[in-house]
VEXNUDO-876242 format. One record per residue (C-alpha): residue in one letter; residue number from 1; x, y, z. Coordinates in pm, 1 decimal. Layout:
N
{A NUM {X Y Z}}
...
***
This chain:
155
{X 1 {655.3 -1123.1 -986.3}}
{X 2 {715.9 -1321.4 -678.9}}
{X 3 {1045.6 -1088.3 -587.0}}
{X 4 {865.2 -737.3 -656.9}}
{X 5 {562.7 -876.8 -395.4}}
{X 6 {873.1 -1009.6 -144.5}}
{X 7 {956.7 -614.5 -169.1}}
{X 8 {598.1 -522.9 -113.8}}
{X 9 {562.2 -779.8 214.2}}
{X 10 {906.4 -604.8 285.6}}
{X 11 {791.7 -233.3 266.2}}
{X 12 {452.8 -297.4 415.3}}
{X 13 {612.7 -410.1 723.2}}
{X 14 {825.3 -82.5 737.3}}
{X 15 {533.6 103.3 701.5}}
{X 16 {315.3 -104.2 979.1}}
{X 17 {636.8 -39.4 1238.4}}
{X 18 {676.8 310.6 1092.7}}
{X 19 {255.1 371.2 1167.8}}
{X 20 {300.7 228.9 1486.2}}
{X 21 {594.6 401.8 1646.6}}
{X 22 {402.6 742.7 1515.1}}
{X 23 {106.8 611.3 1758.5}}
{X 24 {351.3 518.8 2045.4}}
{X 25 {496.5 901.7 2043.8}}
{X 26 {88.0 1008.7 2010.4}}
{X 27 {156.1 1298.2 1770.5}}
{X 28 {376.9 1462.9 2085.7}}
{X 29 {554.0 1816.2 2060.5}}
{X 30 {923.7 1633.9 2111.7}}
{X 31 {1149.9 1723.6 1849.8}}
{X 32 {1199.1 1358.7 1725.8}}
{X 33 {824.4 1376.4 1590.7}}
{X 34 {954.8 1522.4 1294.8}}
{X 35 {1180.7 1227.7 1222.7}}
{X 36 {938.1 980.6 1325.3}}
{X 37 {674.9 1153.0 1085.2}}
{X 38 {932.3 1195.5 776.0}}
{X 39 {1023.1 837.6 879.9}}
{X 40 {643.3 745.6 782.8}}
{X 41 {613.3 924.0 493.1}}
{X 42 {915.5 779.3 336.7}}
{X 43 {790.4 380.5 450.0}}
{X 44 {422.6 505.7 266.5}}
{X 45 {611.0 628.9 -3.5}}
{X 46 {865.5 314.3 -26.7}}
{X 47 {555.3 96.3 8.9}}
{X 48 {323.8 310.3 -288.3}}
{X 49 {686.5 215.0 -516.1}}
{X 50 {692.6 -124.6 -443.2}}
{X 51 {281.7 -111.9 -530.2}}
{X 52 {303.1 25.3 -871.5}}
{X 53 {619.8 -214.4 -925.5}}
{X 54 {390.3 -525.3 -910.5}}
{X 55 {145.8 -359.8 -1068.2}}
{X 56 {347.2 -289.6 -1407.4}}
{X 57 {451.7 -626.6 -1410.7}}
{X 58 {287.9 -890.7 -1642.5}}
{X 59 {139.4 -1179.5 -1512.6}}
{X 60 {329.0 -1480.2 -1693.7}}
{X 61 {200.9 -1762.3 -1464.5}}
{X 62 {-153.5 -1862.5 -1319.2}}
{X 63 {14.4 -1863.9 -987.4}}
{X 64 {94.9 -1485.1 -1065.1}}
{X 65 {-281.2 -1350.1 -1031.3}}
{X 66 {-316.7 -1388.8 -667.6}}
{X 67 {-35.3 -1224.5 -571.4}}
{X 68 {-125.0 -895.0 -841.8}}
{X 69 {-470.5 -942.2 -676.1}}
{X 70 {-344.7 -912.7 -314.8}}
{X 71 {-114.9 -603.5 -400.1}}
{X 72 {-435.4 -403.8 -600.4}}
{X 73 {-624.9 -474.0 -282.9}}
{X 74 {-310.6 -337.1 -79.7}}
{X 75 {-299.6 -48.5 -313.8}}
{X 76 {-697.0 30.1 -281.8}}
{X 77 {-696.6 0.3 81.6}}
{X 78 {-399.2 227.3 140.7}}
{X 79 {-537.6 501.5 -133.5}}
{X 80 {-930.7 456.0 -4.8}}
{X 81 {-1015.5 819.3 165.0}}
{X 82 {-1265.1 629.5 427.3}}
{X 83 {-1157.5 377.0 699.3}}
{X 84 {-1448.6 214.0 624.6}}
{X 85 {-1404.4 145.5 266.4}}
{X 86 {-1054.9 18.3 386.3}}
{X 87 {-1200.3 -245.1 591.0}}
{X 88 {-1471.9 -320.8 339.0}}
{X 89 {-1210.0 -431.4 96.3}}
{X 90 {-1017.3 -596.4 396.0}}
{X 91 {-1396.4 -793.2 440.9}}
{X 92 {-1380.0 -886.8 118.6}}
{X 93 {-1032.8 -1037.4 117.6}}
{X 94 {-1114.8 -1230.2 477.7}}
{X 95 {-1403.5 -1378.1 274.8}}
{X 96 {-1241.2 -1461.4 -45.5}}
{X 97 {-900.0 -1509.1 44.5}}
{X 98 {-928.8 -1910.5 -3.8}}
{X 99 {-1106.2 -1857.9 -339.4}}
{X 100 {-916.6 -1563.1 -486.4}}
{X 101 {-565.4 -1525.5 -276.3}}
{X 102 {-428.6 -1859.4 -286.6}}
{X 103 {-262.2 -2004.3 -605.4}}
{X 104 {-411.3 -2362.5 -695.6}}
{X 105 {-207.5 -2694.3 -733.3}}
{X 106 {68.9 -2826.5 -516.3}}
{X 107 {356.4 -2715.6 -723.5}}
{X 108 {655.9 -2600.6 -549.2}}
{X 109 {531.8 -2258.3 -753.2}}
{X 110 {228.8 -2262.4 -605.8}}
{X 111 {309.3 -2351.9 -286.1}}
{X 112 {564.4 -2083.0 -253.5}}
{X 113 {341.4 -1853.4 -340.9}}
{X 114 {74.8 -1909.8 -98.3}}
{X 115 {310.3 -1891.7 155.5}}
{X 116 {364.8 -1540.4 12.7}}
{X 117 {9.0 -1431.9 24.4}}
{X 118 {-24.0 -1617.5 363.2}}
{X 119 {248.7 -1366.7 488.1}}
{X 120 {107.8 -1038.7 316.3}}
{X 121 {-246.0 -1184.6 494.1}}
{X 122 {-93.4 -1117.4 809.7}}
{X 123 {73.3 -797.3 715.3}}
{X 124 {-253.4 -688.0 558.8}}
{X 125 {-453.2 -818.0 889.4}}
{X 126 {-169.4 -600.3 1089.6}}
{X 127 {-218.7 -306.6 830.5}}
{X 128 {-597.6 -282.1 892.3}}
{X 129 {-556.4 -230.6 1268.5}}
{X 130 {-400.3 94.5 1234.7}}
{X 131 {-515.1 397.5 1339.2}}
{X 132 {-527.0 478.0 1031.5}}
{X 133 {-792.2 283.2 932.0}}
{X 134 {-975.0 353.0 1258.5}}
{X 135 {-1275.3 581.4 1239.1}}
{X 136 {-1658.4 523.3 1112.8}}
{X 137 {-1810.1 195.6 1063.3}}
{X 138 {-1796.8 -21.7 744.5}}
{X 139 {-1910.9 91.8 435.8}}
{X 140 {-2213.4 -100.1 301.8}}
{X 141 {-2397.1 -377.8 464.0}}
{X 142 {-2260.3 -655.6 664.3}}
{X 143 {-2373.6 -991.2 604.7}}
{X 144 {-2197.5 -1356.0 580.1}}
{X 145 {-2230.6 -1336.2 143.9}}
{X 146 {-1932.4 -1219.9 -36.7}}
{X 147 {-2005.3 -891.1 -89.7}}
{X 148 {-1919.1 -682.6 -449.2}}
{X 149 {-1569.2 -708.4 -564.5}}
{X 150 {-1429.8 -334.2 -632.8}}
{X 151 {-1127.6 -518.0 -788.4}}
{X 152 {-1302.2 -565.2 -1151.3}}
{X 153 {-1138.6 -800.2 -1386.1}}
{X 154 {-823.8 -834.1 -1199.7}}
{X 155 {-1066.6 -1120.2 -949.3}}
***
């Protein structure tokens, strides 16, 4: 699992750049906005491949969950139709990440995969600052508790 969520950190950075040279070029009339847009599609596409790759893999070790837990909430923000839902889940992560994202133990395993989900932490910290994700405010209340976890049994 650890090499299918490498290609997921890999592809979500492609898509980040790709999202972000779209808003350098601000949706202009140039020519190269086609490329730059068909260059965006194909990183959201790449990245929604490398998704459901982790996602139809089983989860042989206890080390394993976090990362399928950090590429569902990937998945949900990047397939939620409100910015705001977006950064709820991204709320939730920020709030849970030591409980729920990080692998437990010192193992070499488990320390190689926190510095995995360290790494898609920053990606998914980059992710959220999109324009994108811009727009209304954050869907349900705000308060210092956890809130609800949309991610079911997978937390």
């Amino acid at each position: 699992m650890s090499l299918a969520f490498r290609d997921v950190l890999k592809t979500m950075h492609a898509f980040i750049v790709a999202e972000r040279d779209l808003e350098d070029i601000a949706y202009s009339r140039d020519p190269a906005y086609a490329i730059w847009a068909e260059d965006t599609e194909k990183a959201h596409e790449d990245l929604a491949d490398a998704l459901v790759n982790v996602h139809s893999l089983p989860v042989e070790t206890r080390e394993d969950q976090p990362l399928r837990r950090m590429a569902l909430l990937a998945d949900a923000m990047i397939g939620h139709e409100e910015p705001g839902g977006a950064r709820a889940l991204h709320l939730q992560m920020q709030v849970a990440f030591f409980t729920k994202f990080q692998a437990c133990g010192i193992s070499s395993t488990a320390m190689h995969r926190n510095g995995l989900l360290i790494h898609g932490r920053h990606l998914i910290d980059a992710m959220i600052s999109l324009p994108l994700f811009d727009g209304g405010p954050i869907d349900g209340p705000h308060t210092d508790e956890p809130p609800e976890s949309d991610f079911g049994a997978a937390l």
